[in-house]
OpenMM code with the backbone's topology and positions (N, CA, C; nanometers):
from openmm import Vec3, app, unit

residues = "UNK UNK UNK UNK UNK UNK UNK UNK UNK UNK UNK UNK UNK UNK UNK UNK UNK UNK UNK UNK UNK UNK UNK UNK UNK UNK UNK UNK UNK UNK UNK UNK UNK UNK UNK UNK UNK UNK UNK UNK UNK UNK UNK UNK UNK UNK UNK UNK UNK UNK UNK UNK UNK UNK UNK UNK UNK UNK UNK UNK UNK UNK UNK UNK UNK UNK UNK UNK UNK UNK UNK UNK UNK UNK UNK UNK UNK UNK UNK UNK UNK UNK UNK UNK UNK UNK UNK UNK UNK UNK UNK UNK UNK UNK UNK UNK UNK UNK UNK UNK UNK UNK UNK UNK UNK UNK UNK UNK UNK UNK UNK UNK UNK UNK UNK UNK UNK UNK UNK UNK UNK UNK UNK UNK UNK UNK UNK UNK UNK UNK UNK UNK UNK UNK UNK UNK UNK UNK UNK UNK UNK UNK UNK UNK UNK UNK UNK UNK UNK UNK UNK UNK UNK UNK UNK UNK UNK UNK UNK UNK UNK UNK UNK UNK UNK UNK UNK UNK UNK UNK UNK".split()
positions = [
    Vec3(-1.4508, -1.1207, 2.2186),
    Vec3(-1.3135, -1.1363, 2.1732),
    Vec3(-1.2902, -1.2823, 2.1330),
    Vec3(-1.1815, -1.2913, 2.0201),
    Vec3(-1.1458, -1.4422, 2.0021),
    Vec3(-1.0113, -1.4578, 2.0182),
    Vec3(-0.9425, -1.5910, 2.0294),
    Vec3(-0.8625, -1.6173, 2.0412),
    Vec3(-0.7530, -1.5701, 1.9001),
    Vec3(-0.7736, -1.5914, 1.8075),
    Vec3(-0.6851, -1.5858, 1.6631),
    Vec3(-0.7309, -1.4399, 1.6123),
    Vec3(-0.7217, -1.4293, 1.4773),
    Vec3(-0.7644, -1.3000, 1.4256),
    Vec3(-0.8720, -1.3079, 1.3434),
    Vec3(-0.9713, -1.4044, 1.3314),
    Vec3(-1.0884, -1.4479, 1.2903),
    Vec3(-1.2397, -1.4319, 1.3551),
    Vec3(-1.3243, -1.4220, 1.3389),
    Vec3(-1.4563, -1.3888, 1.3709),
    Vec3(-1.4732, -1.3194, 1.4949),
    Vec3(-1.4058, -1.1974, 1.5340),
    Vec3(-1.4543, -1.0683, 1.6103),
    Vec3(-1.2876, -1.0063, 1.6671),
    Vec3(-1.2524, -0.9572, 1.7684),
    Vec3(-1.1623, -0.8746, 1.8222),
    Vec3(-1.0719, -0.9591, 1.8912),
    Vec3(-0.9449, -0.9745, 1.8215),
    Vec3(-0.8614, -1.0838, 1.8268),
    Vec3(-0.8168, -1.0286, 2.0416),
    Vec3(-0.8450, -1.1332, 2.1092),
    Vec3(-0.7973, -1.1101, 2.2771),
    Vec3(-0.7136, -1.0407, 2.3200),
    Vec3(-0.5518, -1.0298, 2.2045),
    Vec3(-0.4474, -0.9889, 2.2681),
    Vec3(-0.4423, -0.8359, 2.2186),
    Vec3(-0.5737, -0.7692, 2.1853),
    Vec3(-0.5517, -0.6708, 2.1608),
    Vec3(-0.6821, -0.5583, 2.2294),
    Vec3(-0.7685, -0.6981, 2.2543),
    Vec3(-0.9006, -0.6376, 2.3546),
    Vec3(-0.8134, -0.5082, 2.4693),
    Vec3(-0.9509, -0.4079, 2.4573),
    Vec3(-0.9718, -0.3198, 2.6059),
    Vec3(-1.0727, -0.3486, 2.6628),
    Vec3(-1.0403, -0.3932, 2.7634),
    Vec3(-1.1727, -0.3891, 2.8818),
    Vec3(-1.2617, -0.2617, 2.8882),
    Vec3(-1.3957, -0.3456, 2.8301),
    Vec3(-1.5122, -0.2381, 2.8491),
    Vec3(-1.5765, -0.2157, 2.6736),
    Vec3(-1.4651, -0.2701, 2.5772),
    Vec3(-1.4777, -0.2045, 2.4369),
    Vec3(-1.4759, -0.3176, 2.3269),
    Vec3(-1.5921, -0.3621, 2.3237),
    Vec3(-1.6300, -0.4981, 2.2824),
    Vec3(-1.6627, -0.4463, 2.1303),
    Vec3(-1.7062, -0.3452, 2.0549),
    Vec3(-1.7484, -0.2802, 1.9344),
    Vec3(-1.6255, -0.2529, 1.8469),
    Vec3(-1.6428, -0.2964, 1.7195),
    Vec3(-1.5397, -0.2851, 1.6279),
    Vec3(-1.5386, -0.1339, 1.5621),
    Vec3(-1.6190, -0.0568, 1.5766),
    Vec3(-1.6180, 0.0700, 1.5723),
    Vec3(-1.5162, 0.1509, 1.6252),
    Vec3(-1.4796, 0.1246, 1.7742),
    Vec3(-1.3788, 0.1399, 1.8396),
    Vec3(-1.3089, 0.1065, 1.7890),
    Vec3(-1.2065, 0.0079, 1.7884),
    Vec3(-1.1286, -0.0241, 1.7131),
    Vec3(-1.0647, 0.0449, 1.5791),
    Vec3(-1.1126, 0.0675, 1.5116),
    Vec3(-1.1510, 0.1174, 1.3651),
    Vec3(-1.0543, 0.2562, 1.4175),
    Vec3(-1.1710, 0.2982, 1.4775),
    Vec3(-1.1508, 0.4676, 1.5256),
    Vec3(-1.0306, 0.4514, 1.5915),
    Vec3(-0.9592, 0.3569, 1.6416),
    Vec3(-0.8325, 0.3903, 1.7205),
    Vec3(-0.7617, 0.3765, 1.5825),
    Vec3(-0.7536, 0.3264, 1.4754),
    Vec3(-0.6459, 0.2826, 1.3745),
    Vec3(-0.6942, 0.4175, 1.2805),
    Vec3(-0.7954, 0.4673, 1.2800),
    Vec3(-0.7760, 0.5973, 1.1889),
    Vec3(-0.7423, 0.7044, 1.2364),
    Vec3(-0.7003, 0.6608, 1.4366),
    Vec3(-0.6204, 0.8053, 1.5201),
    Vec3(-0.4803, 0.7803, 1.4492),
    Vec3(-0.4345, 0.6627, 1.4376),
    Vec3(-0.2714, 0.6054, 1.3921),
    Vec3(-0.2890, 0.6550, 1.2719),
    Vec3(-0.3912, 0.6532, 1.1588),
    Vec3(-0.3353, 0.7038, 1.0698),
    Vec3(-0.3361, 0.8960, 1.0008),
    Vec3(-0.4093, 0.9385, 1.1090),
    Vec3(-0.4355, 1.0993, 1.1066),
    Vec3(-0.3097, 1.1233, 1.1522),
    Vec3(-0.2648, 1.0307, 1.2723),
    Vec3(-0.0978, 1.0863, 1.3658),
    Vec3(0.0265, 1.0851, 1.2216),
    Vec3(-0.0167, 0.9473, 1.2088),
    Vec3(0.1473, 0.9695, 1.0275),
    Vec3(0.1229, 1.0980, 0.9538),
    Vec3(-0.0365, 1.0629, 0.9358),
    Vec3(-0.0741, 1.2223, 0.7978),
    Vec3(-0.0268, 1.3133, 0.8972),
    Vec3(-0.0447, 1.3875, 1.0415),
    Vec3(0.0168, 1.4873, 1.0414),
    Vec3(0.1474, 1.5032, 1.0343),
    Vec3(0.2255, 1.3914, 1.0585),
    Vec3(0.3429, 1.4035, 1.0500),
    Vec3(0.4622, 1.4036, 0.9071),
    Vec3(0.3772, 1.3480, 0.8463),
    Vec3(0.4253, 1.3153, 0.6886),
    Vec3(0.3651, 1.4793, 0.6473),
    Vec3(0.3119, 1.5451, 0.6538),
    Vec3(0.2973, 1.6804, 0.6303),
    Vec3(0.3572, 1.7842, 0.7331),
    Vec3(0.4130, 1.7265, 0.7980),
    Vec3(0.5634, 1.8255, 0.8891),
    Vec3(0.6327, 1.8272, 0.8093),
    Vec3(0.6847, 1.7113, 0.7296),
    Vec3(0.8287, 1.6629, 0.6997),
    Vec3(0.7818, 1.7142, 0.5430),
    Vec3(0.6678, 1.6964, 0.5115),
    Vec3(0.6470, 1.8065, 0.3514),
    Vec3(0.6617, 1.9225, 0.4146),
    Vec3(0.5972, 2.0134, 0.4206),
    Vec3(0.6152, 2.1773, 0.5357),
    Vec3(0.7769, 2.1923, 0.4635),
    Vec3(0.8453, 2.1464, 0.5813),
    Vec3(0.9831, 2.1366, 0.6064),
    Vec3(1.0213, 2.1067, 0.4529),
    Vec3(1.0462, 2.0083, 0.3692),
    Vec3(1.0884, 2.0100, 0.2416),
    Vec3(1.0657, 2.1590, 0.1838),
    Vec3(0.9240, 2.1840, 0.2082),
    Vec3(0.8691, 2.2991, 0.0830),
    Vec3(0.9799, 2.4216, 0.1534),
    Vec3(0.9826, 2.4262, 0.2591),
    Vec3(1.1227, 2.5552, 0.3063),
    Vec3(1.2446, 2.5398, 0.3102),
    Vec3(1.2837, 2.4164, 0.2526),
    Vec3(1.4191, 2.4129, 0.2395),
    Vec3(1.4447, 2.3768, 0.1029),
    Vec3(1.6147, 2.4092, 0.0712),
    Vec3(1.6908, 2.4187, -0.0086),
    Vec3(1.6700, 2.3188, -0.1273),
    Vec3(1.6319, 2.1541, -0.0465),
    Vec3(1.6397, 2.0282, -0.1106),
    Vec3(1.4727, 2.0322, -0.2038),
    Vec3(1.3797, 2.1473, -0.1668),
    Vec3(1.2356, 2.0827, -0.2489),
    Vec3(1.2098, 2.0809, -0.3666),
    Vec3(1.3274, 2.1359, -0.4614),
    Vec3(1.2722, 2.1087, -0.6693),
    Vec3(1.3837, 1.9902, -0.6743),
    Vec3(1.4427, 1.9475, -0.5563),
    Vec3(1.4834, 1.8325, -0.5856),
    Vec3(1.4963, 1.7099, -0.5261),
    Vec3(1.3937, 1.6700, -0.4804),
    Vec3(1.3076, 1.5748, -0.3921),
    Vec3(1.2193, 1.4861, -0.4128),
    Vec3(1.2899, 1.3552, -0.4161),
    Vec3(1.1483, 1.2805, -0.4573),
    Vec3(1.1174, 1.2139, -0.3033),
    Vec3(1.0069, 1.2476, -0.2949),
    Vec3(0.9043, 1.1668, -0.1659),
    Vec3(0.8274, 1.0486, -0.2412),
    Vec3(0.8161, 0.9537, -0.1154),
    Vec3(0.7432, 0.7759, -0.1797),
    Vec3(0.6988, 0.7735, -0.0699),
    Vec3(0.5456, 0.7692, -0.0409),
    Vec3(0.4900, 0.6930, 0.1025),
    Vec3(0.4389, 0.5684, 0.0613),
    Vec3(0.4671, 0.4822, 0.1418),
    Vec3(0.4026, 0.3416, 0.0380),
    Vec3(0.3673, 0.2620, 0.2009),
    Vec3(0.3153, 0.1402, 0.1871),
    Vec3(0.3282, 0.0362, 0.3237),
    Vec3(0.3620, -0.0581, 0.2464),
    Vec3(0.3797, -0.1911, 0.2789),
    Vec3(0.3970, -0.3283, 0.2406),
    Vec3(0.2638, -0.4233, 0.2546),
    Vec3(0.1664, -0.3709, 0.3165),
    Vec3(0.0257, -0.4587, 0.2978),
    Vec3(-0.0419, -0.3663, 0.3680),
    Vec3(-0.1697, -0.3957, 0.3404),
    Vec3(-0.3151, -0.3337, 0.4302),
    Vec3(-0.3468, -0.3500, 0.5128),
    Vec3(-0.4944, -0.3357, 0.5643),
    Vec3(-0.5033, -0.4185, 0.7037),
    Vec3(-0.6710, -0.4547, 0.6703),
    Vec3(-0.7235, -0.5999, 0.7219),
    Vec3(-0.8161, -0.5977, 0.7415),
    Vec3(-0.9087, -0.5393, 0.8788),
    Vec3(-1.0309, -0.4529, 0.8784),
    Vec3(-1.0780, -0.4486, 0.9929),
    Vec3(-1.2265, -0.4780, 0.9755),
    Vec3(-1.2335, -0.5972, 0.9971),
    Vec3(-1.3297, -0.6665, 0.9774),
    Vec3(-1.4308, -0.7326, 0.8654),
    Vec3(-1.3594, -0.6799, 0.7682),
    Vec3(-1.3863, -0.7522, 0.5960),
    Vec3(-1.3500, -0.8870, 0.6308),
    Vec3(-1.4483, -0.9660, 0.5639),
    Vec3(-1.4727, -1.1232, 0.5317),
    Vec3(-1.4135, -1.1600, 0.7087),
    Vec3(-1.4864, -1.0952, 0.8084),
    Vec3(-1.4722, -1.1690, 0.9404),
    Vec3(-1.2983, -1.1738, 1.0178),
    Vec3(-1.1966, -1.1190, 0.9109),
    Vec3(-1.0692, -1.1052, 0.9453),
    Vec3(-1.0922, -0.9869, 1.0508),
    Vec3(-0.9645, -0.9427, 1.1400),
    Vec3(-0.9459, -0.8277, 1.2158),
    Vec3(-0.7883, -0.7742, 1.2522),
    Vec3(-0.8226, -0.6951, 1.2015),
    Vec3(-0.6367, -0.6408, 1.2207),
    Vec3(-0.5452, -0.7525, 1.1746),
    Vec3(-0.5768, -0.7999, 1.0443),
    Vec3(-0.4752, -0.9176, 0.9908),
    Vec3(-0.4380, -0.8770, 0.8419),
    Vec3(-0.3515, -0.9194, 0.8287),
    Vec3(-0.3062, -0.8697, 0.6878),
    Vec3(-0.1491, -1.0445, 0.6126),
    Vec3(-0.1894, -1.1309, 0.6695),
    Vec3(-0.1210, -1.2411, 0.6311),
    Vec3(-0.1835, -1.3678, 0.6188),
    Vec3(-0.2627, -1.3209, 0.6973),
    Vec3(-0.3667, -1.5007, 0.6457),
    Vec3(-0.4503, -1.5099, 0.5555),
    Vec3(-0.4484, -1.4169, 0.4133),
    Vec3(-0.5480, -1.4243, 0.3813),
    Vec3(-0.4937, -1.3474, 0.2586),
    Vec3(-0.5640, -1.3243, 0.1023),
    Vec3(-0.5304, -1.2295, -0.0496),
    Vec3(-0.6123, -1.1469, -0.0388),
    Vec3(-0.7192, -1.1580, 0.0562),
    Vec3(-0.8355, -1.0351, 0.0275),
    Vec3(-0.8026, -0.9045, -0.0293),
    Vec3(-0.8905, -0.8415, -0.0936),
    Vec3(-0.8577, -0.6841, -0.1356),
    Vec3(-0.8014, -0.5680, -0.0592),
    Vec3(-0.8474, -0.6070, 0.1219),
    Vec3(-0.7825, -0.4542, 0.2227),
    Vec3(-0.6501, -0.5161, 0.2411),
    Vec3(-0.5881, -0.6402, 0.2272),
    Vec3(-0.4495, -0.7110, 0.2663),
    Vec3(-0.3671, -0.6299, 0.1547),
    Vec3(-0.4647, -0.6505, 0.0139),
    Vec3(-0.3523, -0.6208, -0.0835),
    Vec3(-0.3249, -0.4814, -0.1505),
    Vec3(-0.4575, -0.3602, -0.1236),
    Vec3(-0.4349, -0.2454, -0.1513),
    Vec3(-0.3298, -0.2068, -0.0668),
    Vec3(-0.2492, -0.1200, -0.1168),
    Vec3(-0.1933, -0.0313, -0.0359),
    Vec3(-0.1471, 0.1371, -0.0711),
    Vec3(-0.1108, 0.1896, 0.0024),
    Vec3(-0.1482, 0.3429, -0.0544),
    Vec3(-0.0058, 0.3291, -0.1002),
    Vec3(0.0692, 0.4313, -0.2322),
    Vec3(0.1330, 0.4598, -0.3242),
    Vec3(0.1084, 0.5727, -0.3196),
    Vec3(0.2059, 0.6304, -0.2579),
    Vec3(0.1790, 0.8545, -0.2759),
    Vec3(0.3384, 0.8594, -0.3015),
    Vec3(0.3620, 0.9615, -0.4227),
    Vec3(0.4440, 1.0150, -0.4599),
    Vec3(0.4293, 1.1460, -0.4983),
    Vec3(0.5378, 1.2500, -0.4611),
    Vec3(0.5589, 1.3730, -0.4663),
    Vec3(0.7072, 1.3891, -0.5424),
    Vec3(0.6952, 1.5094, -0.6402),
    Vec3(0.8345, 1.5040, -0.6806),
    Vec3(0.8583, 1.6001, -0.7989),
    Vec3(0.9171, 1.6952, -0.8144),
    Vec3(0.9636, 1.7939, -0.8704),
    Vec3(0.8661, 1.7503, -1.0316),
    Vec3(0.8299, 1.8586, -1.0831),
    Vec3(0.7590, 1.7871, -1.2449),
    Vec3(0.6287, 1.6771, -1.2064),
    Vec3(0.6509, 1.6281, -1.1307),
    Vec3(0.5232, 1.5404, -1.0828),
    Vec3(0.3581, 1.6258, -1.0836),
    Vec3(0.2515, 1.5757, -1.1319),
    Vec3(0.1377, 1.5864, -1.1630),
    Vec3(0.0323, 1.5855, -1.0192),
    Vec3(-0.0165, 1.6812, -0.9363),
    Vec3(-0.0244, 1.6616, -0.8277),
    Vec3(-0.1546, 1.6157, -0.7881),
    Vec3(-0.1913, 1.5656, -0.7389),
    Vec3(-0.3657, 1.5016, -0.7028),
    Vec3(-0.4296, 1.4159, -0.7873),
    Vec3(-0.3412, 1.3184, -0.8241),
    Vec3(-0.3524, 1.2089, -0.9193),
    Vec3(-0.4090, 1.0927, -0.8807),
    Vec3(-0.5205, 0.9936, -0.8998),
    Vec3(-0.5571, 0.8756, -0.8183),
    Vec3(-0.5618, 0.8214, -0.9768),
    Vec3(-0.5225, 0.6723, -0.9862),
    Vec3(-0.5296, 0.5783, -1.0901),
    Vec3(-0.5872, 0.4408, -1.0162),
    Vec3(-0.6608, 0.4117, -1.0907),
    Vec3(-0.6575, 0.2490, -1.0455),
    Vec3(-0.6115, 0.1632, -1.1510),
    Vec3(-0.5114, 0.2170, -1.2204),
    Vec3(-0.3562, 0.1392, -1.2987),
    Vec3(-0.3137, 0.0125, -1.1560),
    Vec3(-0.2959, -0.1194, -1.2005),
    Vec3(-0.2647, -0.1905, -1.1291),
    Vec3(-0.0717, -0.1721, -1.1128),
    Vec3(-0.0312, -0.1191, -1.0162),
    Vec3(0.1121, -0.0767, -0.9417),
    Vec3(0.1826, -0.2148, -0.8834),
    Vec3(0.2573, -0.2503, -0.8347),
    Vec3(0.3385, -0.2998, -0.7353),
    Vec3(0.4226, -0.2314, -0.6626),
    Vec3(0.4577, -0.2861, -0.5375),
    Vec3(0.5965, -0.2321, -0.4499),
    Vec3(0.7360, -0.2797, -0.5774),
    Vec3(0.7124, -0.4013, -0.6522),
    Vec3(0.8171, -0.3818, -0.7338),
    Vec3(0.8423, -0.2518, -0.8356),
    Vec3(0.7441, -0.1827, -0.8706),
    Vec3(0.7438, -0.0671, -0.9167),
    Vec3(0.8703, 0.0248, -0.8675),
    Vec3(0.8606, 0.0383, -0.7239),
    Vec3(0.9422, 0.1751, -0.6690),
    Vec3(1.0884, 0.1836, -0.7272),
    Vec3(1.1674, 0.0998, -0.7499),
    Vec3(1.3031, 0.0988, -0.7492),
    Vec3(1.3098, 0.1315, -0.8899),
    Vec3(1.2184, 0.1033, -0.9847),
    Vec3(1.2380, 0.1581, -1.1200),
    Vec3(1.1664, 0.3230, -1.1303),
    Vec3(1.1037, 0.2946, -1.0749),
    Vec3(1.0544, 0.4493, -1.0693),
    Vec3(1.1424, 0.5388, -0.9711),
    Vec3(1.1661, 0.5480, -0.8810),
    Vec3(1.2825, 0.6314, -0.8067),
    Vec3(1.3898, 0.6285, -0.8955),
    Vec3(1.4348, 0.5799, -0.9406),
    Vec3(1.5725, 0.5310, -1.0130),
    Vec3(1.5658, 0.6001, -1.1617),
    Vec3(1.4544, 0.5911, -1.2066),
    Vec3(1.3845, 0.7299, -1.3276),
    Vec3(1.4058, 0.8326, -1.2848),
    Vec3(1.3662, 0.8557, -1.1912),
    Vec3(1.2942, 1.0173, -1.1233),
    Vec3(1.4694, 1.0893, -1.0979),
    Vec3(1.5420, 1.0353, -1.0880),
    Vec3(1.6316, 1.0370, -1.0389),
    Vec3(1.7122, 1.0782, -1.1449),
    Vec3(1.7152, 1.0086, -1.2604),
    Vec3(1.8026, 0.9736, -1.3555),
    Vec3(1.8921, 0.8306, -1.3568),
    Vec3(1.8637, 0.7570, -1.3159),
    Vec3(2.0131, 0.6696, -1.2893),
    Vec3(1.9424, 0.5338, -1.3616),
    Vec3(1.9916, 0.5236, -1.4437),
    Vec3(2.0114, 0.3986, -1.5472),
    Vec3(1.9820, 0.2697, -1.4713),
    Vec3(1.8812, 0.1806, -1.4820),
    Vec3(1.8849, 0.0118, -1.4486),
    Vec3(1.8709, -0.0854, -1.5491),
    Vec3(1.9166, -0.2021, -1.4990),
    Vec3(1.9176, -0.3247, -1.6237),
    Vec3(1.7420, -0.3404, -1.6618),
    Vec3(1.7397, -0.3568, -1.7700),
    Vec3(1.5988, -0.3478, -1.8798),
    Vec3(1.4884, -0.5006, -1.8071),
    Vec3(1.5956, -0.5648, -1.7156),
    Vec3(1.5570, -0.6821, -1.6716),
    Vec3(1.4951, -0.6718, -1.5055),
    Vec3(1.5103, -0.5947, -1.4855),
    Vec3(1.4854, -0.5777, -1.3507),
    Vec3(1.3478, -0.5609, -1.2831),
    Vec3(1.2794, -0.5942, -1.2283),
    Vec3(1.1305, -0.6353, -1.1780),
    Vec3(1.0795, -0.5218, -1.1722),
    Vec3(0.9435, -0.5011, -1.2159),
    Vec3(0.9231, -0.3279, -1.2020),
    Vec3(0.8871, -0.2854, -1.3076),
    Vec3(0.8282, -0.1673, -1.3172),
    Vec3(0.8181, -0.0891, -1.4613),
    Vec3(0.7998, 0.0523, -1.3876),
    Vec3(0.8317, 0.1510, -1.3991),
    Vec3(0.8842, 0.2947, -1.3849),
    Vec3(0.7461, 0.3734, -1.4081),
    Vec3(0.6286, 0.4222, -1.2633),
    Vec3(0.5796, 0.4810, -1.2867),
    Vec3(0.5679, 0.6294, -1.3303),
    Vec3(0.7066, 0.6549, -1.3900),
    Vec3(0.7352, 0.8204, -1.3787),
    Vec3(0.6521, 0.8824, -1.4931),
    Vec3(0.6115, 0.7917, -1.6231),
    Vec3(0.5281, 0.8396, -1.7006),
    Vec3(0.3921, 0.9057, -1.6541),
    Vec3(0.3223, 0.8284, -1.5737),
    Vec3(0.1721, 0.8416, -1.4842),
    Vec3(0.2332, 0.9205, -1.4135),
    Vec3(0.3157, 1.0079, -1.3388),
    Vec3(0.3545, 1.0810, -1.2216),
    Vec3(0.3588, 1.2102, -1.3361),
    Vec3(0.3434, 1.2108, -1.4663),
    Vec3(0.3898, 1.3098, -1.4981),
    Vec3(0.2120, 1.3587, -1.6022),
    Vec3(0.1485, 1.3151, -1.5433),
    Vec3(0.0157, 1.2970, -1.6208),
    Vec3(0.0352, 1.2369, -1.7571),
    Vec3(0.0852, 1.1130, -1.8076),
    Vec3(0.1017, 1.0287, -1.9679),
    Vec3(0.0572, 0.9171, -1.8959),
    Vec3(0.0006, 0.8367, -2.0174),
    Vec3(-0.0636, 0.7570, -2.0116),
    Vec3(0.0221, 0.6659, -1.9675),
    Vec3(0.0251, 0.5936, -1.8933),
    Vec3(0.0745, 0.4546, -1.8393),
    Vec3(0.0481, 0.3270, -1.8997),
    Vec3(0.1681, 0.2680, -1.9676),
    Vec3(0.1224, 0.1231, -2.0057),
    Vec3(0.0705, 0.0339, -1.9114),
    Vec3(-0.0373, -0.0219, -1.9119),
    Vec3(-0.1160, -0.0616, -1.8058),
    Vec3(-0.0854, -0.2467, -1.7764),
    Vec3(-0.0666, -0.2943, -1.6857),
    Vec3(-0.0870, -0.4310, -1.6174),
    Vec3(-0.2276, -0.4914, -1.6781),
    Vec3(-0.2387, -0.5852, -1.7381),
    Vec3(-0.3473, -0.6588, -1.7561),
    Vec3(-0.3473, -0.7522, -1.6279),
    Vec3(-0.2794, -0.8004, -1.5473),
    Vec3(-0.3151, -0.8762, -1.4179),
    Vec3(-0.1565, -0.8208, -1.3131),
    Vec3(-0.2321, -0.8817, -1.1871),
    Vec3(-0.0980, -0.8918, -1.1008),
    Vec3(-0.0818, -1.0155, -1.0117),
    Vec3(0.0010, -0.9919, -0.9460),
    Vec3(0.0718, -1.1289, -0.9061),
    Vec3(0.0313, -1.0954, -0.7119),
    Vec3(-0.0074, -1.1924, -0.6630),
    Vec3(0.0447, -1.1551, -0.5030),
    Vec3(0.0744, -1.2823, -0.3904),
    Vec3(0.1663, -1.3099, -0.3101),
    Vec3(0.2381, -1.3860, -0.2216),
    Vec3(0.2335, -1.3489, -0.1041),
    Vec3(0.1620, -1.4012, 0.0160),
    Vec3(0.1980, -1.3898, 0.1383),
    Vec3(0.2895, -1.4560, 0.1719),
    Vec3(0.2780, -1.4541, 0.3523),
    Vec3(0.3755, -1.4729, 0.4236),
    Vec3(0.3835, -1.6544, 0.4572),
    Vec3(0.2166, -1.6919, 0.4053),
    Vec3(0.2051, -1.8280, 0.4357),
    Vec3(0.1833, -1.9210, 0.2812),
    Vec3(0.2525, -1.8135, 0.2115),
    Vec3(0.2871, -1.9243, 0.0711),
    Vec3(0.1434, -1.9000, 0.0040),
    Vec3(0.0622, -1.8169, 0.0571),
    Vec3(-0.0582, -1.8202, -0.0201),
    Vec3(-0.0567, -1.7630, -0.1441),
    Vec3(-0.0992, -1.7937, -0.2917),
    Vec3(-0.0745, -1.6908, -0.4351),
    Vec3(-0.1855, -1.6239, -0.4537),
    Vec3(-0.1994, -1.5293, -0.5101),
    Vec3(-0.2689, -1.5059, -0.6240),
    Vec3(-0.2416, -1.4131, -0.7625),
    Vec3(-0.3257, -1.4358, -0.8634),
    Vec3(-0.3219, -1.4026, -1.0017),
    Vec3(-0.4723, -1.3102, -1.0005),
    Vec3(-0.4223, -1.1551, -1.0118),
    Vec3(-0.5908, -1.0929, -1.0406),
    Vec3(-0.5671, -1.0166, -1.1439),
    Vec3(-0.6995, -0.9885, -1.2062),
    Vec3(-0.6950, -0.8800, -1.3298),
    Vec3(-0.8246, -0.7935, -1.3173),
    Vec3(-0.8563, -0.7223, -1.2106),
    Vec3(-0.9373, -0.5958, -1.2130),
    Vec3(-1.0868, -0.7189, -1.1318),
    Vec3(-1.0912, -0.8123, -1.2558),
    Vec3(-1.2278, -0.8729, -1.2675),
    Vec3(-1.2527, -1.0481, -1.2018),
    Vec3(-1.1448, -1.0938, -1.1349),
    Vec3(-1.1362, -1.2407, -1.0975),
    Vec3(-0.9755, -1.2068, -1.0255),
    Vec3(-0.9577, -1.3200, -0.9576),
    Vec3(-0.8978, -1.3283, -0.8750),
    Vec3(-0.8542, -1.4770, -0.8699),
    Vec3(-0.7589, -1.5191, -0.8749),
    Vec3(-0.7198, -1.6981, -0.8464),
    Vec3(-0.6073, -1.7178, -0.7292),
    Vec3(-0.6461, -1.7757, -0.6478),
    Vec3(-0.6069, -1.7832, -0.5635),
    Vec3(-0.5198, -1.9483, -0.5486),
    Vec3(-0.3842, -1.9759, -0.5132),
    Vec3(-0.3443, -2.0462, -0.5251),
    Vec3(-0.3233, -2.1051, -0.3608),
    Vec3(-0.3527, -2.2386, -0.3218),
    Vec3(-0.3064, -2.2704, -0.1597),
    Vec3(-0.1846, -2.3470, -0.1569),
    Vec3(-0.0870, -2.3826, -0.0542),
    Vec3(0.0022, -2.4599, -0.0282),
    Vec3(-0.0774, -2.5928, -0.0274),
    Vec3(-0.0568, -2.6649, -0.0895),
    Vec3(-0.1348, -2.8552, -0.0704),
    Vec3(-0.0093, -2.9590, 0.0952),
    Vec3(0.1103, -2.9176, 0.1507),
    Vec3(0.1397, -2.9436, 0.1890),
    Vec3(0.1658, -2.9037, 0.3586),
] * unit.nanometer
topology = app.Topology()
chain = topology.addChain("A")
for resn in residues:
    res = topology.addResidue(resn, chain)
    for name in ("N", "CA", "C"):
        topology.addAtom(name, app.Element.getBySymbol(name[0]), res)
């Protein structure tokens, strides 16, 4: 175990006896089988009620997690790496195209223009975002040539599929 969240199993999260990051791992893919069953209750339940041809569902997170890529562990702020910055984007929704995977570069700024489509309801042409409802509906998606990303410690970056620039705080 270490003290921070850098080179092995950060202390304040050690079990006595369970020194293998395997473990670990396997406890965070019990957390995420427990949401999937539960996020498929709460579909179940939509598909039998009244509200399901008119329902839009969004599962999204706000960052990833590292478990053990580039020596990080269960961290998702010190760092731009690729498991910090994927995050899953599942949408369900009346007319929606079902079992769709893109690697179209998305943002969380995305959602509010896209719900707000799906929906019908008009936003200013200025507003951060671009409306994945085209790609939700199998059409081609005008695609991101790069994206933008900001942690929590001021860290940047600028990627486009193929490079990555990473910007540091100098102060």
């Amino acid at each position: 175990t270490v003290a921070g969240l850098h080179g092995g199993i950060p202390k304040q999260w050690a079990v006595p006896g369970q020194d293998r990051l395997g473990y670990y791992v396997a406890q965070y893919d019990g957390e995420i089988a427990t949401v999937d069953e539960h996020v498929g209750r709460v579909m179940h339940a939509l598909r039998n009620s009244a509200a399901a041809g008119r329902t839009v569902v969004v599962l999204t997170s706000d960052h990833g997690e590292s478990l053990g890529e580039h020596d990080y562990y269960f961290d998702h702020g010190e760092d731009l790496f690729d498991p910090c910055l994927a995050i899953p984007l599942i949408v369900a929704m009346p007319g929606a195209k079902g079992g769709q995977r893109t690697s179209e570069f998305t943002s969380t700024l995305d959602l509010v223009p896209t719900i707000l489509d799906a929906v019908k309801v008009s936003y200013p042409p200025d507003l951060a975002g671009t409306s994945l409802l085209p790609a939700l509906r199998g059409q081609a998606l005008v695609g991101r040539d790069r994206l933008f990303a900001r942690n929590d410690r001021n860290l940047s970056a600028s990627l486009d599929g193929r490079h990555k620039v990473i910007a540091t705080p100098t102060d």
